[in-house]
N, CA, C and O atoms as a GROMACS GRO file, in nm:
protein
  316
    1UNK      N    1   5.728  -3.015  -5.333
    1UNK     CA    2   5.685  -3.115  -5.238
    1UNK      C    3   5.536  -3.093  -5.210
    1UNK      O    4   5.484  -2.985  -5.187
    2UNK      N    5   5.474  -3.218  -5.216
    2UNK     CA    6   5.325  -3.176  -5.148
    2UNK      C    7   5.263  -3.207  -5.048
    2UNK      O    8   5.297  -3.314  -4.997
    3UNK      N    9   5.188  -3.156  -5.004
    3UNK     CA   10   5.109  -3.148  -4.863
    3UNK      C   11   5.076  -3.322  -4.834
    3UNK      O   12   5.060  -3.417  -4.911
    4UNK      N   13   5.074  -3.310  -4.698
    4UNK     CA   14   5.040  -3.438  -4.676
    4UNK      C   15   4.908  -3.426  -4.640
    4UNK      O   16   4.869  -3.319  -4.591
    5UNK      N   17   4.815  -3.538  -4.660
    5UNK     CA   18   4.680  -3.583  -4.674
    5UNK      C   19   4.625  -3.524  -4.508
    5UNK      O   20   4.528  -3.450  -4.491
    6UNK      N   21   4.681  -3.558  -4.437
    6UNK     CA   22   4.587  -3.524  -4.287
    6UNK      C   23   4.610  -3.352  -4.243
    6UNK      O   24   4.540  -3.292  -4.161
    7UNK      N   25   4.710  -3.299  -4.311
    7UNK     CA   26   4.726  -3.137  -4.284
    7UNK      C   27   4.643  -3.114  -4.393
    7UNK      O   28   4.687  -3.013  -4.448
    8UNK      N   29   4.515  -3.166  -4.470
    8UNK     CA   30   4.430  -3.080  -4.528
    8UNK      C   31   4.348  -2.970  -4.435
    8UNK      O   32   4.374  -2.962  -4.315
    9UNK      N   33   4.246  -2.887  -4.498
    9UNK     CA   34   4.185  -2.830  -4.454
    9UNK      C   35   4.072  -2.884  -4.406
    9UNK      O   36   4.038  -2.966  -4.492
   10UNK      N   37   3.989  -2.887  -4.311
   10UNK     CA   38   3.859  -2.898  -4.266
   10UNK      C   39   3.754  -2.939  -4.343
   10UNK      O   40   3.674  -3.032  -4.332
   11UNK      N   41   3.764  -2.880  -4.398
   11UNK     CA   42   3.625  -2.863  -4.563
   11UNK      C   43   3.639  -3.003  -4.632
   11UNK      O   44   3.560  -3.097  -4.624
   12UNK      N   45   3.779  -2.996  -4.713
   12UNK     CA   46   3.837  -3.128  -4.783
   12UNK      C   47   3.820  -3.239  -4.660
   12UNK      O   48   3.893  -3.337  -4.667
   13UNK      N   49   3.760  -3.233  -4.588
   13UNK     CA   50   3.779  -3.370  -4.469
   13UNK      C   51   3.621  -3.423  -4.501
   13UNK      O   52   3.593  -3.542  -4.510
   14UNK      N   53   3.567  -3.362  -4.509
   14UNK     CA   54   3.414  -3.395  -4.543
   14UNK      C   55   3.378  -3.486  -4.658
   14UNK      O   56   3.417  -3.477  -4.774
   15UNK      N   57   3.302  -3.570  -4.609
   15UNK     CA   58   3.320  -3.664  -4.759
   15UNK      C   59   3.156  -3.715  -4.764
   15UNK      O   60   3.084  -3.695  -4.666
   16UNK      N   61   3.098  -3.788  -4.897
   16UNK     CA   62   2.929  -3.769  -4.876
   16UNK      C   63   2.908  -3.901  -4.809
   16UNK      O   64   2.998  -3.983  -4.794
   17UNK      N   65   2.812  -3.914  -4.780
   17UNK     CA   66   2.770  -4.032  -4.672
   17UNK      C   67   2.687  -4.100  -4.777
   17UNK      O   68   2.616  -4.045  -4.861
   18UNK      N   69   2.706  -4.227  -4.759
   18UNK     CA   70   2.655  -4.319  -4.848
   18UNK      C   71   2.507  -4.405  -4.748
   18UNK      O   72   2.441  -4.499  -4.794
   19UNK      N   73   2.488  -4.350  -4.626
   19UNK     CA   74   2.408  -4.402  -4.541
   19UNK      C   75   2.282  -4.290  -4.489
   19UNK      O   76   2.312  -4.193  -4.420
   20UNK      N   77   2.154  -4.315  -4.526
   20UNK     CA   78   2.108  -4.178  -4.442
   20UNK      C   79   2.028  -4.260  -4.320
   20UNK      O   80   1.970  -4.368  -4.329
   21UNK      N   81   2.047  -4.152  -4.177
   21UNK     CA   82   1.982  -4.125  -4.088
   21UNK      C   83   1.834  -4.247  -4.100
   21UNK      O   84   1.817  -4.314  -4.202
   22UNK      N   85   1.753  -4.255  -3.996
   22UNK     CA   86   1.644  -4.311  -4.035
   22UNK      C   87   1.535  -4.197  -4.061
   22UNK      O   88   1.432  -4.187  -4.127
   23UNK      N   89   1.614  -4.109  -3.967
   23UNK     CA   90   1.495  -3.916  -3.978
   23UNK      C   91   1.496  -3.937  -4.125
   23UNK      O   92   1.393  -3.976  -4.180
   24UNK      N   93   1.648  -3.903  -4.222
   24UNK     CA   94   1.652  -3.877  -4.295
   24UNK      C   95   1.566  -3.916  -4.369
   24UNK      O   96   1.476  -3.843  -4.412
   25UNK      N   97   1.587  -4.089  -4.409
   25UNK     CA   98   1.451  -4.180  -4.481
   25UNK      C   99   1.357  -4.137  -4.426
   25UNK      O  100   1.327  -4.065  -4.521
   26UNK      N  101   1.239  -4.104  -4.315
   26UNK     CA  102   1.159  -4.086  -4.319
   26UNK      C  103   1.102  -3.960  -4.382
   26UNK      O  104   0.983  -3.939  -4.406
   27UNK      N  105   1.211  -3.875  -4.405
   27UNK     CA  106   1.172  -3.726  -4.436
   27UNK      C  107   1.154  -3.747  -4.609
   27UNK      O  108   1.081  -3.677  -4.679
   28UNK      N  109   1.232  -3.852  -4.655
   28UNK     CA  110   1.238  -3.874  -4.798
   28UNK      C  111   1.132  -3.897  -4.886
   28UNK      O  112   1.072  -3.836  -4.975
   29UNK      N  113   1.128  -4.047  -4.807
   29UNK     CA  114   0.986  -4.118  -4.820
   29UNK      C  115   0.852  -4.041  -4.803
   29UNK      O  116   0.756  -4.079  -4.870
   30UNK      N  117   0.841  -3.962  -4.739
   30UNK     CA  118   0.718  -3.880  -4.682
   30UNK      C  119   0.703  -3.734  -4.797
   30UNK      O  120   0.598  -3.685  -4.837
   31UNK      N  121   0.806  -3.703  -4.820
   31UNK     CA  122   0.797  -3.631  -4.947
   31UNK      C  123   0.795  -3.654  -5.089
   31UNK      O  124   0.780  -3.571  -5.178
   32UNK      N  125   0.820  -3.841  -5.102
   32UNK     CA  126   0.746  -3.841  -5.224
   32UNK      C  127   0.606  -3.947  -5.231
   32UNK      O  128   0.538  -4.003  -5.317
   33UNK      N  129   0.615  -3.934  -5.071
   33UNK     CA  130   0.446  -4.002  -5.101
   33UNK      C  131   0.426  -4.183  -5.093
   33UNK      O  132   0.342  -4.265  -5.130
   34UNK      N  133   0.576  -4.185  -5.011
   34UNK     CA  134   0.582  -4.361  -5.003
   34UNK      C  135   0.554  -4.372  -4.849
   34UNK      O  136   0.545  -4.486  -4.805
   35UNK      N  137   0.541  -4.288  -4.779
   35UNK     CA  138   0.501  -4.321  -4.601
   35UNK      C  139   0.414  -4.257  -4.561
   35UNK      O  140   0.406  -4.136  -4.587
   36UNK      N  141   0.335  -4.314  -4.495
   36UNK     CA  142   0.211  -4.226  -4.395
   36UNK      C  143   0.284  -4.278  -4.231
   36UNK      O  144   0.330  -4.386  -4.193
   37UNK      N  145   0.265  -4.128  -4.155
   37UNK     CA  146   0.310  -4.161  -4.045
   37UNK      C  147   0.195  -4.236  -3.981
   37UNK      O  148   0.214  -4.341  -3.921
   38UNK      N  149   0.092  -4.188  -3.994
   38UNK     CA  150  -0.027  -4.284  -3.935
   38UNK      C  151  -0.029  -4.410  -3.921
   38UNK      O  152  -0.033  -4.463  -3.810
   39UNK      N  153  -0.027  -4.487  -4.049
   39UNK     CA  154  -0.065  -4.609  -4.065
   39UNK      C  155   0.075  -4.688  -4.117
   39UNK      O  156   0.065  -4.810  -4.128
   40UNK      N  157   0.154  -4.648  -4.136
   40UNK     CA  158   0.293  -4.748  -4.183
   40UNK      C  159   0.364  -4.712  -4.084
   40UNK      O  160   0.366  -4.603  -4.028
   41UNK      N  161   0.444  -4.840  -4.054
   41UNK     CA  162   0.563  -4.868  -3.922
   41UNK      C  163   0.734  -4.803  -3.957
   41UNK      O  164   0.798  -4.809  -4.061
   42UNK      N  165   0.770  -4.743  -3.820
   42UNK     CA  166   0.889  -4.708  -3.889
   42UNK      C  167   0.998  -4.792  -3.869
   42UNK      O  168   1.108  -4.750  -3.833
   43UNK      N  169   0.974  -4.910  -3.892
   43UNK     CA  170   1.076  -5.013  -3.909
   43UNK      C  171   1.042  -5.090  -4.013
   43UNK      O  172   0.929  -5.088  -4.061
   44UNK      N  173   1.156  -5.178  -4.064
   44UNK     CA  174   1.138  -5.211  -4.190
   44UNK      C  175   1.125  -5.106  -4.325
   44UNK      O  176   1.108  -5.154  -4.437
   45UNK      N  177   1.130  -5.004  -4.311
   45UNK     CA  178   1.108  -4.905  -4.407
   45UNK      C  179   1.251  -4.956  -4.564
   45UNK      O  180   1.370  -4.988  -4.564
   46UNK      N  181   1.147  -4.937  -4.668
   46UNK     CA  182   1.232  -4.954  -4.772
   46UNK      C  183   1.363  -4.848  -4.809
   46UNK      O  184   1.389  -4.730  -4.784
   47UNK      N  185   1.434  -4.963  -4.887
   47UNK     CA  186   1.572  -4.848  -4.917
   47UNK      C  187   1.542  -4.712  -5.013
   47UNK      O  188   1.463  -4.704  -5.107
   48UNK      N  189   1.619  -4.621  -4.967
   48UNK     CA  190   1.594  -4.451  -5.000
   48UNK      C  191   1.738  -4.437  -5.095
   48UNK      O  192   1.850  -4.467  -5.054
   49UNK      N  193   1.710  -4.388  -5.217
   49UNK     CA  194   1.890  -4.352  -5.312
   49UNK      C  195   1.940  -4.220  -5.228
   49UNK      O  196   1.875  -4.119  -5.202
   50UNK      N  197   2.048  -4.248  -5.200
   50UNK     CA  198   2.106  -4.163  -5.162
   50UNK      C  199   2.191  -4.080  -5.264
   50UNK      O  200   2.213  -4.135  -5.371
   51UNK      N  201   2.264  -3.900  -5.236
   51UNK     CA  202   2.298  -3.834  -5.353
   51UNK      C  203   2.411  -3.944  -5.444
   51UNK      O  204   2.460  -4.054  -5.416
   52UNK      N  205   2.419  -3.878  -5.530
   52UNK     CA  206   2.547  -3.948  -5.600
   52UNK      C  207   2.582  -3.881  -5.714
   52UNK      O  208   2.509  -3.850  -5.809
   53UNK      N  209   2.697  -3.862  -5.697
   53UNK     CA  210   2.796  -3.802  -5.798
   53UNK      C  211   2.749  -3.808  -5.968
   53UNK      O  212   2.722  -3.915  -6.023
   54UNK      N  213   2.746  -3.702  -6.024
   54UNK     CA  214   2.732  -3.725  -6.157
   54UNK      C  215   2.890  -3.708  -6.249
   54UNK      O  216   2.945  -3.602  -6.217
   55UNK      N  217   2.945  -3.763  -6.321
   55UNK     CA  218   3.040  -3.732  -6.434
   55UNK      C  219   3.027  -3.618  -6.489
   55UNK      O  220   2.931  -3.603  -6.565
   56UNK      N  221   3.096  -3.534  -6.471
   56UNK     CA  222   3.138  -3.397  -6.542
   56UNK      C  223   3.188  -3.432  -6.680
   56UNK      O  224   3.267  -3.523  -6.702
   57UNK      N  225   3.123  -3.330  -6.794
   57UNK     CA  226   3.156  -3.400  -6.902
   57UNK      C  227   3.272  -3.251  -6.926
   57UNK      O  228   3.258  -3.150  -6.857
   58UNK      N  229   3.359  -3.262  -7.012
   58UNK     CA  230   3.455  -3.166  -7.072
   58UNK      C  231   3.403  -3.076  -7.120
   58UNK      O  232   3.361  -3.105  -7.232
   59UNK      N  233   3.377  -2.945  -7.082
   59UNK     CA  234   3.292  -2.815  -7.125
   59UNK      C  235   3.414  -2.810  -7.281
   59UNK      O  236   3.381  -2.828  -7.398
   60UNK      N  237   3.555  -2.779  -7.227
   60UNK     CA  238   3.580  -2.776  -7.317
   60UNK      C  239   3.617  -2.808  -7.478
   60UNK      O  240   3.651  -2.749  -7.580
   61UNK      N  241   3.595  -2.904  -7.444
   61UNK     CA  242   3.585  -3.022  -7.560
   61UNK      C  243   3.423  -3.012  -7.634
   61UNK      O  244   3.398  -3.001  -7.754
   62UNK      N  245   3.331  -3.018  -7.525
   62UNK     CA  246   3.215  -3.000  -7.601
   62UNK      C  247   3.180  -2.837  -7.661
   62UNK      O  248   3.108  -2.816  -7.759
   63UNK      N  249   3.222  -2.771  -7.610
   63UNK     CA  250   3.234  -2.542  -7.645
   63UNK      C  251   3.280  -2.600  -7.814
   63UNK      O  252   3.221  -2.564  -7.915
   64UNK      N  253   3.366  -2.670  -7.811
   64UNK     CA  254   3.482  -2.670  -7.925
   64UNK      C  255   3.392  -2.761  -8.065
   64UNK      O  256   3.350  -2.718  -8.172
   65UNK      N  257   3.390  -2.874  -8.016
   65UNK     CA  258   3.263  -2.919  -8.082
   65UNK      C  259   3.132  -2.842  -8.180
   65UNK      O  260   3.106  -2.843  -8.301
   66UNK      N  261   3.075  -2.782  -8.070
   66UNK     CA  262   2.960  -2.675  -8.097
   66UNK      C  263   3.015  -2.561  -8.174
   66UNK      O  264   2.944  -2.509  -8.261
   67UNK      N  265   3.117  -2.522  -8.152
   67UNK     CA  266   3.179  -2.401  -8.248
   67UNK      C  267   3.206  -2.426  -8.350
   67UNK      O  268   3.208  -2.337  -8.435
   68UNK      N  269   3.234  -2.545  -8.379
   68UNK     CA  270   3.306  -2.606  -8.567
   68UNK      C  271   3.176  -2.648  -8.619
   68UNK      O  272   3.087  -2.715  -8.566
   69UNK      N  273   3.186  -2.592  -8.733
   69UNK     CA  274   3.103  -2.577  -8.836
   69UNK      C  275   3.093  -2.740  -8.879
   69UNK      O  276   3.173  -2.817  -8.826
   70UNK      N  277   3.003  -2.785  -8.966
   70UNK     CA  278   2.963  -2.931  -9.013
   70UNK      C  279   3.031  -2.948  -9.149
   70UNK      O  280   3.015  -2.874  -9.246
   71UNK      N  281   3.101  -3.046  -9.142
   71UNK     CA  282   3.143  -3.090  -9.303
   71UNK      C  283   3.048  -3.028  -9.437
   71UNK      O  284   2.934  -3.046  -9.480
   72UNK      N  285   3.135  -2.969  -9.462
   72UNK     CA  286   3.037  -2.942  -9.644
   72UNK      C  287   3.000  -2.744  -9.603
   72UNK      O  288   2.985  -2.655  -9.687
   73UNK      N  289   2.996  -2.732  -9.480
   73UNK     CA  290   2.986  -2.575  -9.451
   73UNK      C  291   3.108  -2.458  -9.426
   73UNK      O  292   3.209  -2.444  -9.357
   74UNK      N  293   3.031  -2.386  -9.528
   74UNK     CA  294   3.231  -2.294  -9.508
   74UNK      C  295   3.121  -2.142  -9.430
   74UNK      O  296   3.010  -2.103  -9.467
   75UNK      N  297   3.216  -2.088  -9.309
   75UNK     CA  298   3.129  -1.991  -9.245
   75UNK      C  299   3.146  -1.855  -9.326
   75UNK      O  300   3.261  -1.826  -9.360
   76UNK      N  301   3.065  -1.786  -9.352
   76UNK     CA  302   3.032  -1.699  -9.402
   76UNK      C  303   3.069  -1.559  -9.323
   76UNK      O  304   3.017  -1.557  -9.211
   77UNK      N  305   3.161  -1.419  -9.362
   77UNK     CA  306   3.170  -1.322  -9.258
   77UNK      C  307   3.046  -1.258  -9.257
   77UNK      O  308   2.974  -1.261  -9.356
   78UNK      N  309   3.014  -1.198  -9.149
   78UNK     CA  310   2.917  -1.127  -9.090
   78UNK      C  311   2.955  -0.965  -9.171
   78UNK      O  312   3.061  -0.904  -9.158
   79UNK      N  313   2.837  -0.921  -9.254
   79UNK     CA  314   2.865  -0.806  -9.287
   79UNK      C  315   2.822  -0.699  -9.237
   79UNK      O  316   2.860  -0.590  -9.280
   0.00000   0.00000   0.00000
């Protein structure tokens, strides 16, 4: 039988935020050189990418790949 979804743990409750803060954008923007606090307003400020998940590719599938030798090659023992 398995656990039900709301008796997870704490940790697993955390999920990424698809929205940042306006601090956040400003801290973004300002580190790559798209805001001056001086002279640009902090409203209206343009949209900031937020993190996002990359696809994990199959280590093992690709290990396995990389280990087999290329058509036409027979491996040779190590003497």
């Amino acid at each position: 039988m398995s656990i039900h979804p709301s008796l997870r743990g704490a940790d697993s409750l955390i999920g990424e935020r698809s929205v940042l803060t306006r601090v956040e954008r400003l801290q973004k923007l300002q580190s790559s050189g798209k805001f001056d606090a001086d002279s640009d307003s902090v409203y209206g400020l343009p949209k900031v990418r937020t993190k996002f998940k990359v696809a994990k590719k199959k280590a093992a599938a690709d290990d396995a790949e990389a280990e087999a030798p290329a058509d036409g090659e027979a491996e040779t023992p190590a003497e």
